[in-house]
VEXDREN-2710 file (C-alpha; in Angstrom, 1 decimal):
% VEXDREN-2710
k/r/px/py/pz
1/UNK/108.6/28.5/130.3
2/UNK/108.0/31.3/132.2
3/UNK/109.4/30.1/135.1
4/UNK/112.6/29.1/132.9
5/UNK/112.9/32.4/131.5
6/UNK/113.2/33.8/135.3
7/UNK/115.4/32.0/136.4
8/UNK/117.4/32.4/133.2
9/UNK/117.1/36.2/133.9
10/UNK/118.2/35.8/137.4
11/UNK/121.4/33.9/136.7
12/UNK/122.3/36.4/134.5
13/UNK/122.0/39.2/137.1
14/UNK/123.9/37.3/139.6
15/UNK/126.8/36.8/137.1
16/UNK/127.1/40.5/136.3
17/UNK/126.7/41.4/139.5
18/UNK/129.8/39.1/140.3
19/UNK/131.7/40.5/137.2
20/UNK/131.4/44.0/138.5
21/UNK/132.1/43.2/141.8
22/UNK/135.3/41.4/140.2
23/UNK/136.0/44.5/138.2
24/UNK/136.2/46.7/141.3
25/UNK/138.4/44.0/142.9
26/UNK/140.6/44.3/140.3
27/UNK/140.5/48.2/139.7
28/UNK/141.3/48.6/143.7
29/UNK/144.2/46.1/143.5
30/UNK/145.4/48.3/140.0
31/UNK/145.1/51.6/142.6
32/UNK/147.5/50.3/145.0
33/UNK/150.2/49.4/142.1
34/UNK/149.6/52.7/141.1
35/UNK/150.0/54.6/144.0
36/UNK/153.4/53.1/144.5
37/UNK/154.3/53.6/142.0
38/UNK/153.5/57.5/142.2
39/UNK/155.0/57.1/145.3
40/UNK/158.5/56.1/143.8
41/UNK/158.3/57.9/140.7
42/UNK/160.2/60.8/142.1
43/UNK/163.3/58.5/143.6
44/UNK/163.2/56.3/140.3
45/UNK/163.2/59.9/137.8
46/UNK/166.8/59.9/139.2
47/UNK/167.7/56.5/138.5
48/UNK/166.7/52.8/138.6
49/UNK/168.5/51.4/141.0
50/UNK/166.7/52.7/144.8
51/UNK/169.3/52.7/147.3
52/UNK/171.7/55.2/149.6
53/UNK/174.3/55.0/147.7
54/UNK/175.4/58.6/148.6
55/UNK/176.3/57.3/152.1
56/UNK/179.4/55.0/150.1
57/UNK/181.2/58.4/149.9
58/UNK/182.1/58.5/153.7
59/UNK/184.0/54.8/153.6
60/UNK/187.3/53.6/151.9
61/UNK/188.0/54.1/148.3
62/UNK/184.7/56.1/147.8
63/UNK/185.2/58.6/150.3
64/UNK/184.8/62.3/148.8
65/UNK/184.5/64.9/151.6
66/UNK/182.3/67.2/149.6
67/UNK/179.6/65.3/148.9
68/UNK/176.4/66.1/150.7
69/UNK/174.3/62.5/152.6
70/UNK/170.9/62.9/152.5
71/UNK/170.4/60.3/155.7
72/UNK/173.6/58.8/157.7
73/UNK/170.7/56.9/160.1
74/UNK/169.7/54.1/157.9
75/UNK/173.2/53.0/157.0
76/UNK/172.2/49.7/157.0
77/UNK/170.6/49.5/154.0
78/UNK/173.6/50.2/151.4
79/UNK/176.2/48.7/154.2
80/UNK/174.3/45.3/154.7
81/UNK/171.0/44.9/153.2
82/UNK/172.2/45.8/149.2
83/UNK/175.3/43.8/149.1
84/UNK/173.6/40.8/151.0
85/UNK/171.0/40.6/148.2
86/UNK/173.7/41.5/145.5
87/UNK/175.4/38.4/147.0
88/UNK/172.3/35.6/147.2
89/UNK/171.6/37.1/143.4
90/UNK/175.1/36.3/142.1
91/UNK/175.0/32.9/143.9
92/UNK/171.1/32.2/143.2
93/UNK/172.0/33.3/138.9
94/UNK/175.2/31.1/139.6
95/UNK/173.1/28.2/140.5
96/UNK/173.9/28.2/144.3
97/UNK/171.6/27.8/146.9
98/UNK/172.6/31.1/149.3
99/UNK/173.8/29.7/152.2
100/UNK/177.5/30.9/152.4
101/UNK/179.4/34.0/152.4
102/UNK/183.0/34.0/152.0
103/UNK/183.9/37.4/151.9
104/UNK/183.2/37.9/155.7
105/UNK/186.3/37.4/157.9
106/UNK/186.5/33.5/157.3
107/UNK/183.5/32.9/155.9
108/UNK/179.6/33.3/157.5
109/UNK/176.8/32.0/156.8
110/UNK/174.3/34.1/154.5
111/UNK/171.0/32.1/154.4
112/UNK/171.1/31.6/158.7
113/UNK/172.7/35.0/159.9
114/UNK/168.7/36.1/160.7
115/UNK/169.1/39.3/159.0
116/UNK/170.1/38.4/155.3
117/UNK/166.9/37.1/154.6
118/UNK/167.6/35.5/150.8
119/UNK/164.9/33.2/150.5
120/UNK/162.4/36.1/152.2
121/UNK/159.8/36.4/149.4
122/UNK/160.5/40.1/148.8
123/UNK/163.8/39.4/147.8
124/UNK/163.5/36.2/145.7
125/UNK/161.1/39.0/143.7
126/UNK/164.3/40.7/142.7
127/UNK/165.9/37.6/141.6
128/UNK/163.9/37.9/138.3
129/UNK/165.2/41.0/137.5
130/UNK/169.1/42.1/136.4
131/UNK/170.9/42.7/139.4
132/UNK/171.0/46.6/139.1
133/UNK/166.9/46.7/139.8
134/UNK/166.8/43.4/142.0
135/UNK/166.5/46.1/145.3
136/UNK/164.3/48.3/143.7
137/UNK/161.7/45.4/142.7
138/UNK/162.1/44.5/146.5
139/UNK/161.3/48.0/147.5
140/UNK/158.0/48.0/145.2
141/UNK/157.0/44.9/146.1
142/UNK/157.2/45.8/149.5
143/UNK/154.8/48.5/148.9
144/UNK/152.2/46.9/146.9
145/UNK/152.3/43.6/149.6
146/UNK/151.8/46.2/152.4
147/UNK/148.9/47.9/150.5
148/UNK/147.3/44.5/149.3
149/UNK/147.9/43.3/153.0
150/UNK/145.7/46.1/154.5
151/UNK/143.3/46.0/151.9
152/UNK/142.2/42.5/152.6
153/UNK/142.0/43.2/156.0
154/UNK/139.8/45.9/156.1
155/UNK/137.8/43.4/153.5
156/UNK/137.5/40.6/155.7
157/UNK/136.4/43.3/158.4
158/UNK/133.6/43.8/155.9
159/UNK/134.2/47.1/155.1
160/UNK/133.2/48.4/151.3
161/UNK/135.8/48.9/148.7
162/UNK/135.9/52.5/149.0
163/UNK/137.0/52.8/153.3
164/UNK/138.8/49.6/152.4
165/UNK/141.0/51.5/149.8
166/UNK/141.5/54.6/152.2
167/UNK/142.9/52.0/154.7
168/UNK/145.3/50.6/152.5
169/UNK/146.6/53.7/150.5
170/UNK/147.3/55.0/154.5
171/UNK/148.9/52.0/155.4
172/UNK/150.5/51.8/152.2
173/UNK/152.3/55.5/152.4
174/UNK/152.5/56.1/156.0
175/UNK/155.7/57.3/157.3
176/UNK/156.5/55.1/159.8
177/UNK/156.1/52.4/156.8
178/UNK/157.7/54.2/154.2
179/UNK/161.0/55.7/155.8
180/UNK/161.6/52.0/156.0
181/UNK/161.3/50.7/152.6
182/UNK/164.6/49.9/151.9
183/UNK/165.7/47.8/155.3
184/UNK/163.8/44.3/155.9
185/UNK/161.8/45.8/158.7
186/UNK/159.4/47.2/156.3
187/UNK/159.9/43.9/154.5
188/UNK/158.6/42.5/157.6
189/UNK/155.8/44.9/158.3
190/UNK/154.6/44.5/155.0
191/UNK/152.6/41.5/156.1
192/UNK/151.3/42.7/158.6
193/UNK/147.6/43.2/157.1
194/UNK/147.5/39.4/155.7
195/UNK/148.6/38.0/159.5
196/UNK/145.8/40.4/160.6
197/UNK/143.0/39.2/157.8
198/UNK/144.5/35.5/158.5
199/UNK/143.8/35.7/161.9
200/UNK/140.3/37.5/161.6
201/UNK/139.3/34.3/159.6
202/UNK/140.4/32.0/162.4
203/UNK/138.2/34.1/164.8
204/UNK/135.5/33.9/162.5
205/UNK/135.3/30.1/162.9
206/UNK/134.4/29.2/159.1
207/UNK/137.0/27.0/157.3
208/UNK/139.0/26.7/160.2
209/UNK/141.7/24.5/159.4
210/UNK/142.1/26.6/155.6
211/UNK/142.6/30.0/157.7
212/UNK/144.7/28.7/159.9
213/UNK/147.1/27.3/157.1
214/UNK/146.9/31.0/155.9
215/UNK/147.7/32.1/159.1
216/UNK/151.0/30.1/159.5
217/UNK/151.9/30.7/155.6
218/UNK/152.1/34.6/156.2
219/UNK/153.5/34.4/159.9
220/UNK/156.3/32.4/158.1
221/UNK/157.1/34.4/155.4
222/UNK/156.9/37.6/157.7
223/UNK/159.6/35.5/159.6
224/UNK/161.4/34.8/156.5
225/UNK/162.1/38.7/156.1
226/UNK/165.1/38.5/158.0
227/UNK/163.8/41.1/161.5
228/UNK/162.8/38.2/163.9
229/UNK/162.2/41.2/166.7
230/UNK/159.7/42.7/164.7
231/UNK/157.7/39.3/163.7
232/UNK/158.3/39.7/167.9
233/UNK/155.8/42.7/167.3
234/UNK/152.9/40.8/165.3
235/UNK/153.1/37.7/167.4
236/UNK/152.4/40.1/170.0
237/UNK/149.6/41.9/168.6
238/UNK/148.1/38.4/167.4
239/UNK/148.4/37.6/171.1
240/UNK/146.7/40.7/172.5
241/UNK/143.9/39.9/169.9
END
């Protein structure tokens, strides 16, 4: 009975040690949301929809000399990257498969032009939402995917939850990061820290063939961001490593 009882008491202690460790899984998972969150909350205080749309008042029937651009560099964002997704979300909520679009000269392709990018995860995210906050659910999730990345890097690295946390938040908000939210190279980027935790598992030898699945999953959907030279980048680092 005695012996019973022990081990009785033991399994108990090993399940609330797990739930507790859960619970901090979870709680540092709910910081990273948060942070972004905090991080967006002054952009989004102006409206819902995240974008340069101020740069629309230098072109065609727009234009209005006296209004002031905040950034004339990353053009690319409202001239390509917003009405490329505004076009794969009309033809994905028409029931199309994005593959085509017509109102380029004679008609490009959409799906295949390497930079569109609408079956990148990021942007099927903002496929569930009304077209008016499908970039801004992009831009989010591009945050929270980058933060989550790092996190389970510095994890798999065996670091605690606490150093863990500070790499992600830094990784999460850093400025080279950040000033790119809105353009698929952050999109791209974003994966970074599961490629790096994916790869750290193949070096580590145990469950070889799962990690390396892992590893091809997120090298693919890095790839499916639409910035090929930048999933250049991480097939270099994974290289160097």
């Amino acid at each position: 009975m005695v012996v019973n009882y022990l081990l009785r008491v033991r399994g108990f202690c090993a399940h609330s040690i797990a739930s507790r460790r859960t619970l901090r899984e979870v709680a540092a998972v709910g910081w990273l949301v948060l942070i972004a969150g905090a991080f967006l909350a002054p952009a989004l205080a102006q409206g819902r929809s995240l974008g340069l749309y101020d740069i629309l008042s230098q072109f065609g029937l727009t234009s209005n000399p006296h209004m002031g651009v905040h950034n004339l560099v990353n053009s690319d964002e409202i001239q390509e990257f917003i009405p490329w997704q505004a076009l794969a979300w009309l033809q994905v909520h028409a029931g199309h498969l994005p593959l085509w679009n017509p109102h380029s000269m004679l008609g490009l392709p959409l799906a295949f032009n390497v930079q569109s990018a609408p079956f990148s995860f990021t942007v099927a995210i903002g496929y569930l939402f009304p077209l008016s906050l499908a970039h801004s659910a992009t831009v989010v999730a591009r945050l929270i995917i980058a933060g989550g990345g790092a996190y389970l890097f510095a994890r798999v690295l065996r670091l605690d939850i606490v150093p863990a946390l500070l790499c992600a938040t830094i990784f999460e908000l850093c400025g080279g990061f950040t000033v790119w939210l809105g353009a698929y190279e952050a999109g791209c980027m974003a994966w970074s820290g599961w490629i790096l935790a994916s790869s750290a598992l193949v070096l580590r030898g145990r469950h070889r063939v799962t990690s390396v699945c892992l590893l091809a999953f997120t090298l693919a959907l890095a790839f499916l961001e639409g910035e090929p030279q930048i999933a250049a980048v991480l097939v270099g680092v994974l290289y160097a490593i």
